[in-house]
Phi, psi and omega in degrees: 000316157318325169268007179278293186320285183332275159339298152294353145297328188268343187280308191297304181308292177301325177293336153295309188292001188235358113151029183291057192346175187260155201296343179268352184275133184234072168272009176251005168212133156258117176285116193224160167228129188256127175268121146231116172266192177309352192246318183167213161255164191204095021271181227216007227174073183254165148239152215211112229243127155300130175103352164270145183287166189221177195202107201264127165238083236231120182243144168227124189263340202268119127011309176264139199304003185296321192263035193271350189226163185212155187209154157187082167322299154337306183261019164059061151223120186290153173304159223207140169282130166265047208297194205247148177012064165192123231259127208242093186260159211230116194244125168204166166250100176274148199256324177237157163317153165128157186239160175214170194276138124209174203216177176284183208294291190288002189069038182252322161248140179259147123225196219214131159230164185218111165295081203237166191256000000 
């Protein structure tokens, strides 16, 4: 059990001194979460660094069916179901600058995601 400990410690160290994140860190994808209630989405507004993947982890708490769907036509994702309290994700990578829309199925709620280098 000792050289176990020992090991891993010593394994965790080189992996630090060599500039090796830890296998749970996740600086190579941004992750944002989104709330849509009845009102809209929340936040209603992201920014987003091009070339990293990114992952929409998107629950809709509102009821009315306007907010039952989500879209980003830009990013070829077509509408998508939404069910009530249960969190739905969206994996894509954007490639240029620029911002773009998305909204529900009817187009009534909007955000924005803004894309930079």
């Amino acid at each position: 059990m000792r050289s176990t400990l020992l090991f891993s410690l010593l394994a965790a160290f080189l992996l630090t001194a060599c500039g090796v994140d830890a296998p749970d860190a996740s600086a190579d994808e941004q992750v944002i979460e989104i709330d849509v209630t009845n009102r809209g989405y929340a936040p209603a507004q992201i920014e987003l660094t091009a070339g990293v993947p990114t992952r929409l982890v998107v629950t809709r708490t509102g009821d009315s069916a306007c907010a039952s769907q989500l879209q980003i036509p830009d990013m070829d994702i077509a509408p998508t179901d939404l069910p009530l309290d249960k969190s739905v994700e969206f994996a894509f990578t954007p490639t240029e600058e620029g911002t773009y829309a998305f909204t529900c199925g009817m187009d009534m709620l909007t955000g924005t995601l803004s894309v930079q280098s």
